[in-house]
MMTF fields as JSON, N, C-alpha, C and O atoms, coordinates in Angstrom:
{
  "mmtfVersion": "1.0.0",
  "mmtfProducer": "UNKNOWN",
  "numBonds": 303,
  "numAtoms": 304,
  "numGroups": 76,
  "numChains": 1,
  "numModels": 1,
  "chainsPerModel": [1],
  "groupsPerChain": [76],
  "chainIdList": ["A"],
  "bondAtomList": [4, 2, 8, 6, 12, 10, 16, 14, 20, 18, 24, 22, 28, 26, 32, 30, 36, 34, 40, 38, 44, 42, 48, 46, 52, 50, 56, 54, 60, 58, 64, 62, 68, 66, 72, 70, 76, 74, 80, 78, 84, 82, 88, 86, 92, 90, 96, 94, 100, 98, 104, 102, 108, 106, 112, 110, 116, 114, 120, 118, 124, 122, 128, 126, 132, 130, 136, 134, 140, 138, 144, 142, 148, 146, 152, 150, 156, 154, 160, 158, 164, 162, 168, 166, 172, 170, 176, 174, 180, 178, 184, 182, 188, 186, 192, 190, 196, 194, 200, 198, 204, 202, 208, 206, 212, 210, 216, 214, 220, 218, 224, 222, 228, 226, 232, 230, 236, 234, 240, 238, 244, 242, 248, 246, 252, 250, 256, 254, 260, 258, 264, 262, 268, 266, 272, 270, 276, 274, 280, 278, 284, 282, 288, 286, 292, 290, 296, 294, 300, 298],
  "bondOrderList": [1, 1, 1, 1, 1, 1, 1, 1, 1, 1, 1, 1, 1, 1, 1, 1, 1, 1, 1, 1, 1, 1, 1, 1, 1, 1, 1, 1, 1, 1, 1, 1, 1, 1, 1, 1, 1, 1, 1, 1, 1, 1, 1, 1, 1, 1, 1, 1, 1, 1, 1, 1, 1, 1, 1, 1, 1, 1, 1, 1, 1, 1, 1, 1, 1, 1, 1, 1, 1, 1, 1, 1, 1, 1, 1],
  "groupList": [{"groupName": "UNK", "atomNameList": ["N", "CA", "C", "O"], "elementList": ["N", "C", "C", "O"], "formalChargeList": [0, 0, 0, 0], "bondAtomList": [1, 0, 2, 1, 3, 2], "bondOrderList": [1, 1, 2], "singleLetterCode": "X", "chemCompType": "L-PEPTIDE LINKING"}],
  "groupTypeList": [0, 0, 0, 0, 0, 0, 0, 0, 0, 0, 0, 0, 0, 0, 0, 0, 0, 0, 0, 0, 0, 0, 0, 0, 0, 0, 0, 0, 0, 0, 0, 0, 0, 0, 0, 0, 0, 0, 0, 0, 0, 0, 0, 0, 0, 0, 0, 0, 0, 0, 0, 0, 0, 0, 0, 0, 0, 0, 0, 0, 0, 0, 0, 0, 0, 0, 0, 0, 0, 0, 0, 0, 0, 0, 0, 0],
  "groupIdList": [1, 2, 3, 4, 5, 6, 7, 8, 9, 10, 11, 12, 13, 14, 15, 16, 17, 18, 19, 20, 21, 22, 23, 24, 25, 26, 27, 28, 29, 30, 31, 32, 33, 34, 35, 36, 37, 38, 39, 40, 41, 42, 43, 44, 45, 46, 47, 48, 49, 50, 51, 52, 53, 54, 55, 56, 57, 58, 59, 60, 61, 62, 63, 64, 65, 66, 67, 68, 69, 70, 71, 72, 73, 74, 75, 76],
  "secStructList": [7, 7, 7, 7, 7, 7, 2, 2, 2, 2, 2, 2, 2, 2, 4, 4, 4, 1, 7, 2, 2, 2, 2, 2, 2, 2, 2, 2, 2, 2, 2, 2, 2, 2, 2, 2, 2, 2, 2, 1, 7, 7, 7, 7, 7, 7, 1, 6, 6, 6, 6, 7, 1, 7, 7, 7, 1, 7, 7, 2, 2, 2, 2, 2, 2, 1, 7, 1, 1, 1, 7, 7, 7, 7, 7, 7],
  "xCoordList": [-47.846, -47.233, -45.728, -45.131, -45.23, -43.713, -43.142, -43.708, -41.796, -40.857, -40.218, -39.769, -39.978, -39.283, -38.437, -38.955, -37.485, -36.256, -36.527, -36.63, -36.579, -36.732, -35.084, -34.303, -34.84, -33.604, -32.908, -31.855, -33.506, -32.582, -32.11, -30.927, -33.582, -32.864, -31.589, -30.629, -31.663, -30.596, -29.184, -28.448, -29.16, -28.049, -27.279, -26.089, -28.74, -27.968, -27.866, -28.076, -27.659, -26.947, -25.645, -24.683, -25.462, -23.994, -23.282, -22.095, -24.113, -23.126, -22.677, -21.809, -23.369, -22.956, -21.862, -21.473, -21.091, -19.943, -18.62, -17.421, -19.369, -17.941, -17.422, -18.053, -16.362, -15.555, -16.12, -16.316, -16.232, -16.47, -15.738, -16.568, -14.965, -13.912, -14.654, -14.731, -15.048, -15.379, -17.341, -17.962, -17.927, -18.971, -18.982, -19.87, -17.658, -18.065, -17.716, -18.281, -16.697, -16.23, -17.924, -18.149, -18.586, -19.278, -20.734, -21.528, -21.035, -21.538, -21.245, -22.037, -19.89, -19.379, -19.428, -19.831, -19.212, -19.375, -20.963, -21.192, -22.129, -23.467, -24.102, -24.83, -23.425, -23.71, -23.302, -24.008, -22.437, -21.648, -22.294, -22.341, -22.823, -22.971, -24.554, -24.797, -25.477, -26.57, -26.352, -27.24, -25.01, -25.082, -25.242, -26.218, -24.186, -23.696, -24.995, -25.266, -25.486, -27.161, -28.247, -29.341, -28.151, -28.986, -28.585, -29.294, -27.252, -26.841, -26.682, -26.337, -27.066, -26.69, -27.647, -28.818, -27.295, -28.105, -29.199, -28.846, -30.687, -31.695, -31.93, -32.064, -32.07, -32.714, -34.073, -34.898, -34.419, -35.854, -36.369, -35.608, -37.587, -38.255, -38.583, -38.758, -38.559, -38.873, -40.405, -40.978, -41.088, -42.145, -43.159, -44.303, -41.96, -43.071, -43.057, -43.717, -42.576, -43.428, -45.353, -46.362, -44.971, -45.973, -47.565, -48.653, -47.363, -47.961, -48.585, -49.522, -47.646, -47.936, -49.282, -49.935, -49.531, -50.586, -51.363, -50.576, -52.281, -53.246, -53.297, -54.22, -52.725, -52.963, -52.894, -52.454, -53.757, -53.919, -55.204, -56.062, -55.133, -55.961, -55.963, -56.523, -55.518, -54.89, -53.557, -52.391, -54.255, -52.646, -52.71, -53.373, -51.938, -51.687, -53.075, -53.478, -53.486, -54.607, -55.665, -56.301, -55.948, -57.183, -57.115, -58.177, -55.772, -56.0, -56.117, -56.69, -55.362, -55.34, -56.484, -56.853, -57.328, -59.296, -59.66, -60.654, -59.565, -60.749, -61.087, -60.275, -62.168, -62.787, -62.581, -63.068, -61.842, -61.706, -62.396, -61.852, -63.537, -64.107, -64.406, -64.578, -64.483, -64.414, -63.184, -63.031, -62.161, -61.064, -60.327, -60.805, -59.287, -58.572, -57.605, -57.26, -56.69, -55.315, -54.849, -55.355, -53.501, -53.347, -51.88, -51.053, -51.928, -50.637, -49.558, -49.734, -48.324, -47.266, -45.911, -44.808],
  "yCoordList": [-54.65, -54.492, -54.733, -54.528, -55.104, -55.582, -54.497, -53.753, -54.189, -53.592, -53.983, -55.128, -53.147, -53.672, -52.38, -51.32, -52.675, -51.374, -51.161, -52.048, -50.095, -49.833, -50.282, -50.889, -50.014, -50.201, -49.341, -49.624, -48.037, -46.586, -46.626, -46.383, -47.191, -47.016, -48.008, -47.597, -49.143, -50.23, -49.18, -48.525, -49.249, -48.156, -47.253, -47.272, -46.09, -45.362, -45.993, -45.218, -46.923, -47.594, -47.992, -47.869, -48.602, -48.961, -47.678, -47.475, -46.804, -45.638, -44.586, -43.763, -44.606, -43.85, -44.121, -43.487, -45.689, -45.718, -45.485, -45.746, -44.91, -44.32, -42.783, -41.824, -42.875, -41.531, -40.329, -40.425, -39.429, -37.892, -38.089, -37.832, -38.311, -38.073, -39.689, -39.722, -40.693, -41.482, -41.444, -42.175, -40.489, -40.143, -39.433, -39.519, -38.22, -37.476, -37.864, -37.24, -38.993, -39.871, -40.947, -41.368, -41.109, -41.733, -40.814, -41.526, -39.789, -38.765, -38.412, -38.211, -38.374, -38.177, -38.767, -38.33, -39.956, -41.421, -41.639, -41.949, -41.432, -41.472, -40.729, -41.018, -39.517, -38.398, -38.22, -37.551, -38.691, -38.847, -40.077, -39.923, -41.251, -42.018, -41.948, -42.462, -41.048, -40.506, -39.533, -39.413, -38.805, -37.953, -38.836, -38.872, -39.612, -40.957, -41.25, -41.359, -41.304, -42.297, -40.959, -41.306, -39.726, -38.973, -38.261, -37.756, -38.433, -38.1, -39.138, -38.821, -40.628, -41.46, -41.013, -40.942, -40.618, -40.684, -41.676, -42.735, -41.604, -42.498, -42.754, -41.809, -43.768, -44.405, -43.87, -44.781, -43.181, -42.964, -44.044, -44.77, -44.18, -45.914, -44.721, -43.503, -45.754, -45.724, -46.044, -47.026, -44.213, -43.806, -45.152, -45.604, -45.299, -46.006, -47.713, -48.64, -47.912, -49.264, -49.166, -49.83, -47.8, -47.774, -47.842, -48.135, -47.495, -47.888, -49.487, -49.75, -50.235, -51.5, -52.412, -52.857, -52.579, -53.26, -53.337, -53.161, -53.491, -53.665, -52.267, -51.56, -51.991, -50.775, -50.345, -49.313, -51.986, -51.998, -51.049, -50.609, -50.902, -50.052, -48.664, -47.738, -48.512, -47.028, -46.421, -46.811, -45.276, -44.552, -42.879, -42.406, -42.458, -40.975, -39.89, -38.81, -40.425, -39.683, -39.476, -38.423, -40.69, -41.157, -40.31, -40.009, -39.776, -39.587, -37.93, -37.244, -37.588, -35.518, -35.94, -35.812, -36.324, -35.845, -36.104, -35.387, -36.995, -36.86, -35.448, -34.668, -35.326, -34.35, -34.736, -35.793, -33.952, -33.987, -33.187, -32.201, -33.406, -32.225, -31.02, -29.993, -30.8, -29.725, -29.053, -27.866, -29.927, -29.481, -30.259, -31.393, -30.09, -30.683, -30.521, -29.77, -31.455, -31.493, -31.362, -32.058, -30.135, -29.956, -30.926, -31.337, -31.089, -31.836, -31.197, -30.257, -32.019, -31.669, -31.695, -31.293],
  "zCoordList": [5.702, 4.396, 4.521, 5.578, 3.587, 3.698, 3.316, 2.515, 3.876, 3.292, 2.415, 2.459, 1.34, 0.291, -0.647, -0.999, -0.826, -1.236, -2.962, -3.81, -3.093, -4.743, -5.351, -4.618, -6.307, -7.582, -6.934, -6.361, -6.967, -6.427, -5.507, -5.265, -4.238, -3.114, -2.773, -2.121, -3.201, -3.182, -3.691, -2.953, -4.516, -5.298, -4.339, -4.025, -3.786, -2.874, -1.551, -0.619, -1.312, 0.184, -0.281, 0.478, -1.809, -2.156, -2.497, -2.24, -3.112, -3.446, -2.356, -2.648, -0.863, -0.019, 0.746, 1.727, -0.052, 1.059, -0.285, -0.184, -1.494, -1.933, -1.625, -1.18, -1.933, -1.775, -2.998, -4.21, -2.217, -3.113, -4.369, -5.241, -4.76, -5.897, -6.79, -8.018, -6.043, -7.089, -7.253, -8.025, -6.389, -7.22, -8.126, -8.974, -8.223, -9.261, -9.962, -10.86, -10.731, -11.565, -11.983, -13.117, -11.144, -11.449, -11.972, -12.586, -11.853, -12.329, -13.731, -14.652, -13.716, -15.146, -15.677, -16.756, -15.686, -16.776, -17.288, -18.457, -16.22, -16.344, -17.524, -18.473, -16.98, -17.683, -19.259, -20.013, -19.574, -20.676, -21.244, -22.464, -20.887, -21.045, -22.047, -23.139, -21.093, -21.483, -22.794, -23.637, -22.895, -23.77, -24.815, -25.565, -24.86, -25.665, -26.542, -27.738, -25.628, -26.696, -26.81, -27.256, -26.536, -26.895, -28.364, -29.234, -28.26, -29.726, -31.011, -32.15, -30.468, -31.708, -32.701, -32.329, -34.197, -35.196, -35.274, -35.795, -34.816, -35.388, -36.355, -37.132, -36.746, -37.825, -38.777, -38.693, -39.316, -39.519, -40.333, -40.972, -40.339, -41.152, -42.293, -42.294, -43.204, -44.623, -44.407, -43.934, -45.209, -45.204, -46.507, -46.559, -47.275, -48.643, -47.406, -47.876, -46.443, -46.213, -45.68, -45.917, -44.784, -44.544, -45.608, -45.113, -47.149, -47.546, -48.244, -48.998, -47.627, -48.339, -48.581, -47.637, -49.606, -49.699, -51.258, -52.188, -51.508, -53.21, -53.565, -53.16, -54.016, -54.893, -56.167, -56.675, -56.893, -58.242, -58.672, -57.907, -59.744, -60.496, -59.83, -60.419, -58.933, -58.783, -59.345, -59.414, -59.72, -60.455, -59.723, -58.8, -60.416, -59.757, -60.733, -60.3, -61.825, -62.181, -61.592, -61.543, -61.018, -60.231, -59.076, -58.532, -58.507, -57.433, -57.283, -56.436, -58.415, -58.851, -59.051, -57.883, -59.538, -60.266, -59.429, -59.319, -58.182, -57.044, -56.386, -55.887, -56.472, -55.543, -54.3, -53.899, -53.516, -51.89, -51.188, -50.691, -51.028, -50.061, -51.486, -50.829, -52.25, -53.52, -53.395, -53.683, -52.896, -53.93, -54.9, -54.953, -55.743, -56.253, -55.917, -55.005, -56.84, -56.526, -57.92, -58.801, -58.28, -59.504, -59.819, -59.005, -61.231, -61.696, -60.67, -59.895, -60.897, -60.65, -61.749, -61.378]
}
């Protein structure tokens, strides 16, 4: 079987010949970096695409008078 170095391990052979003071600089930037995108406001999708499609001859009456299982659904 061949040897072969992961992403990481490559990484930590370059990062073990920096100096203490510029890993933790580089710790910090990572770290911050991650905060960075864990806090960007997402987007949420717009719930009415998900309905797209024929939805002629349906109205909102049709859908309070169905019996679901024996229940209804009352006006709003």
């Amino acid at each position: 079987m061949e040897n072969t170095l992961s992403i990481t391990e490559m990484y930590m052979m370059v990062l073990a010949t920096l100096s203490n003071s510029d890993k933790l600089d580089l710790i910090s930037r990572l770290s911050s970096s991650m905060r960075d995108e864990a806090s960007m406001k997402r987007e949420r999708p717009d719930l009415r695409t998900c309905f797209k499609g024929d939805w002629s001859g349906i109205d909102a009456d049709s859908l309070r008078n169905h019996n679901y299982h024996g229940r209804t659904v009352e006006s709003w």
